[in-house]
N, C-alpha and C positions, 0 to 999 in steps of 0.2 A: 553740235553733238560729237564730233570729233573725238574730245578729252573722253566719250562715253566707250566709243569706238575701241580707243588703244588702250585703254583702264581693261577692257572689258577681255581684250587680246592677252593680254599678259597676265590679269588674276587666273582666268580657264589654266594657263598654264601652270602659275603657283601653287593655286589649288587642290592641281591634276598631282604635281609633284610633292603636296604637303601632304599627303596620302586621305586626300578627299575626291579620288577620282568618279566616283559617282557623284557626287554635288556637283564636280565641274561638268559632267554630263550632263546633269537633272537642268545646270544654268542654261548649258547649251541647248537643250531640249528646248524648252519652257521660252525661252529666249527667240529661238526661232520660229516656232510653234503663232506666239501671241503676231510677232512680224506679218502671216498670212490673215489671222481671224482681224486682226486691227486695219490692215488693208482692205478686207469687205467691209469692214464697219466705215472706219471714215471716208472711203471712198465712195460707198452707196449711201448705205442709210443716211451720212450723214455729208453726202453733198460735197467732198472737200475737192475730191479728183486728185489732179497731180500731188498738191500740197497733203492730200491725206496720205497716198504713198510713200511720198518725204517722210511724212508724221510717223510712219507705222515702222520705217526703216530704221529711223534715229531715236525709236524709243524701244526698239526689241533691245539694244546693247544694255540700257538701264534698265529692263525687267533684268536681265542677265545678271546683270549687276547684284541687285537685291536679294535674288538668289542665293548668290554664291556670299553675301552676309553674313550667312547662318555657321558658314566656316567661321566666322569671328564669338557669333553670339552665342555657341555651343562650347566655345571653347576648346574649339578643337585644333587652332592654329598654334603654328611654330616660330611663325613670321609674324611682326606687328609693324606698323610705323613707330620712326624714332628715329633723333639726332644721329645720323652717321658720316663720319672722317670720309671724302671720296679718297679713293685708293684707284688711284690711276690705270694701274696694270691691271685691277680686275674688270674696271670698266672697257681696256684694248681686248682682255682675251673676253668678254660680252659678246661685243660689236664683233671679233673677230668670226665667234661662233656663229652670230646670229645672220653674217653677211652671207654664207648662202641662200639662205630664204629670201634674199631682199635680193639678190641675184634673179632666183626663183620664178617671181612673182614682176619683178620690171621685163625681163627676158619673155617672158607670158604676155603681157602687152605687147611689145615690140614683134612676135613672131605671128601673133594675131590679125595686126597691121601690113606685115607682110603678107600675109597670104591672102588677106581681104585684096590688096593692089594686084598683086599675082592672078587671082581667079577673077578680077574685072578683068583684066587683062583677055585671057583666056576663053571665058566663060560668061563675061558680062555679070546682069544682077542677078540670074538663078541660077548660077554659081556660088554667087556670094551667099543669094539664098540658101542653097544648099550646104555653104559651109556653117551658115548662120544653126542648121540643124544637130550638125556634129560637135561643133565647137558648145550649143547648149548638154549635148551626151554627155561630152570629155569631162565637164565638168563635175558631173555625179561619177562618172566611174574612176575621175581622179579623187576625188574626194574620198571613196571606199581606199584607195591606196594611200591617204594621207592619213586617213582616221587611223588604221594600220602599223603607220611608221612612227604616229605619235601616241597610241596608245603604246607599243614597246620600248618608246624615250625614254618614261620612267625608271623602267627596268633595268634598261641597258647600265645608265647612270650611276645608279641603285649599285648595281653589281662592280663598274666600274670603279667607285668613291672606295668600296669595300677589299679591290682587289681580287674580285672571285670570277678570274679570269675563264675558267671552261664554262662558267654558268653563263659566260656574256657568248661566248660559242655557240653554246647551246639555245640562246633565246636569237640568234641570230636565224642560226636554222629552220628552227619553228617560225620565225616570221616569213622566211623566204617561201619553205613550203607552203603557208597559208596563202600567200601572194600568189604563189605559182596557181594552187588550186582555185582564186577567187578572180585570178585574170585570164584563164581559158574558161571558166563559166560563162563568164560577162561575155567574153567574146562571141564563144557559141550563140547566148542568147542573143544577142546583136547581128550576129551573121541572120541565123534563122528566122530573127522578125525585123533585118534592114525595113521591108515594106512597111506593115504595121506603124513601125514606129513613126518615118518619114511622114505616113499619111496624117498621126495627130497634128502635126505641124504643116502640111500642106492643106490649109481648109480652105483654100480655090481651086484643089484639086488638079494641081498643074503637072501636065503627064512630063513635060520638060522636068520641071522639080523633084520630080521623082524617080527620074531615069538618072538623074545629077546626082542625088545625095544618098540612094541604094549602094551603089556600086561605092562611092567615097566611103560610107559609113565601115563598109565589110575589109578596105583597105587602110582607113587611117586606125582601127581599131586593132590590128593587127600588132600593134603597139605595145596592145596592153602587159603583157609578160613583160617586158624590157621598162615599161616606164616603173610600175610597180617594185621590181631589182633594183632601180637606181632611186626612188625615191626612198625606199627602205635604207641604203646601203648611204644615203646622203646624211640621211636621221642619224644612222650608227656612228656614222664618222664624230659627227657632233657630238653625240652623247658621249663618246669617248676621249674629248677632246683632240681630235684629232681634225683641226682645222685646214690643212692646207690640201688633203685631199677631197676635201668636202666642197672647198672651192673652185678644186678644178672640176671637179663632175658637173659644178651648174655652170660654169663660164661653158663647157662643153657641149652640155644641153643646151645651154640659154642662147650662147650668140656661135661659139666658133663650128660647129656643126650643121645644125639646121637652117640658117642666113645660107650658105653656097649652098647645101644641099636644095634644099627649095629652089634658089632662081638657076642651078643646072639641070635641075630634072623635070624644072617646069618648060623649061627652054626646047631639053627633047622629047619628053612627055606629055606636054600638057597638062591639062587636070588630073590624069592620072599619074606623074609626078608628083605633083604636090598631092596626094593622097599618101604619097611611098617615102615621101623626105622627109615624114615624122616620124614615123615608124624605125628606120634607115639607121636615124639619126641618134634614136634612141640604142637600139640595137648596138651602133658602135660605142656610146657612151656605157650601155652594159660590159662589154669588152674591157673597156678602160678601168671602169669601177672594179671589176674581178682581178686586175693585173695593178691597182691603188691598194686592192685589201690582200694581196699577197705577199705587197712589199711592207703594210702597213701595221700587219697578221701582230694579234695579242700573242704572245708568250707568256 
């Protein structure tokens, strides 16, 4: 299911950009939507277990799929398949845009792994437990910050192809204030029900587990203003072709940042280092992105 996987990665985005951004929603929806009700089904009713989980995973991209079709059978596409010349240079400046994210997303593994070794280290396994709770958070409240920065890709883009240099200013803006206002939300909300939340996932009820990943929760989230800045600010670069600072924001994020930050503050801190070396890390890479888009600034 693979080929269903990346077919299914890259129409959401053509789609989004062929100005069918609701369809490429409704896929997305719909798509992910059947992944849960297709997991109760073949897993229970129909006896599969693992392999039904398998099943439900690798056939939500092919609902998604068939979905996003109706862009073709309505007629409403700009893009089709067809015999085309490869032109080398616009497959390098591709790849070159696209290699932030692929920075991104390997650098996310890699710091994952580090800090799982770190907090056995440290903490043993409800530490890891503990991270094992955050680290499922981060991933919905990064997501609110990615849906954000790639809902205003089209735009930027839009506006860029056309030269309507203050209107890319201006959506700039508005994306930053929205980030700003939906990453101290989140936070608050997460400060004020650390407990709560910890407790859905602690269902042995372990006072250790929970004294671990309260106080983690209210410190790696701390983040959030800084990582939302720079994932917005990573988008823009791209959308405007402006690759080469796009790549230093994730090599910054990804490896040359948070690698020492983590094993020096886990060294004098302990677990509450590694709570502060994301945030930290983030925070400097917001720095650097602000002093990238100054030198980088539309005219």
């Amino acid at each position: 299911f693979s080929p269903a996987f990346i077919c299914n990665n890259i129409l959401l985005c053509f789609v989004r950009n062929d100005g069918g951004p609701q369809l490429a929603t409704a896929a997305m929806l719909i798509g992910n939507f059947s992944n849960i009700v297709l997991d109760y089904v073949l897993i229970f009713p129909m006896g599969l277990g693992i392999l039904g989980a398998v099943l439900a995973t690798a056939i939500s991209p092919v609902i998604s799929l068939l979905v996003m079709s109706l862009h073709w059978l309505r007629g409403n596409n700009s893009f089709h398949l067809g015999r085309l010349q490869l032109h080398p240079a616009l497959l390098l400046q591709s790849l070159s845009l696209g290699l932030p994210y692929l920075l991104a997303q390997i650098s996310a593994g890699i710091v994952m792994l580090l800090f799982n070794l770190l907090i056995l280290r440290h903490a043993g396994n409800t530490g890891i437990a503990a991270y094992g709770v955050t680290a499922n958070i981060a991933i919905v409240v990064t997501s609110v910050f990615n849906g954000l920065a790639q809902g205003v890709q089209p735009l930027v883009s839009d506006r860029h192809g056309s030269g309507r240099t203050e209107e890319i200013r201006l959506l700039l803006r508005y994306a930053m204030r929205t980030a700003a206002v939906l990453s101290v939300t989140l936070y608050l909300l997460l400060f004020l029900s650390a407990e709560p939340v910890t407790a859905i996932f602690n269902s042995e009820h372990s006072a250790q587990l929970q004294a671990a990943a309260v106080p983690g929760i209210r410190l790696y989230f701390t983040s959030n203003l800084f990582v939302s800045f720079n994932t917005i600010l990573a988008t823009f670069f791209t959308s405007t072709e402006r690759a080469a600072p796009a790549h230093i924001l994730s090599l910054f994020r990804g490896f040359i940042l948070i690698v020492p930050l983590t094993i020096a503050l886990s060294a004098i801190w302990g677990m509450t280092g590694i709570w502060l070396a994301y945030p930290l890390a983030e925070a400097a890479t917001t720095a650097l992105g602000a002093a990238l888009y100054r030198r980088q600034r539309i005219e």
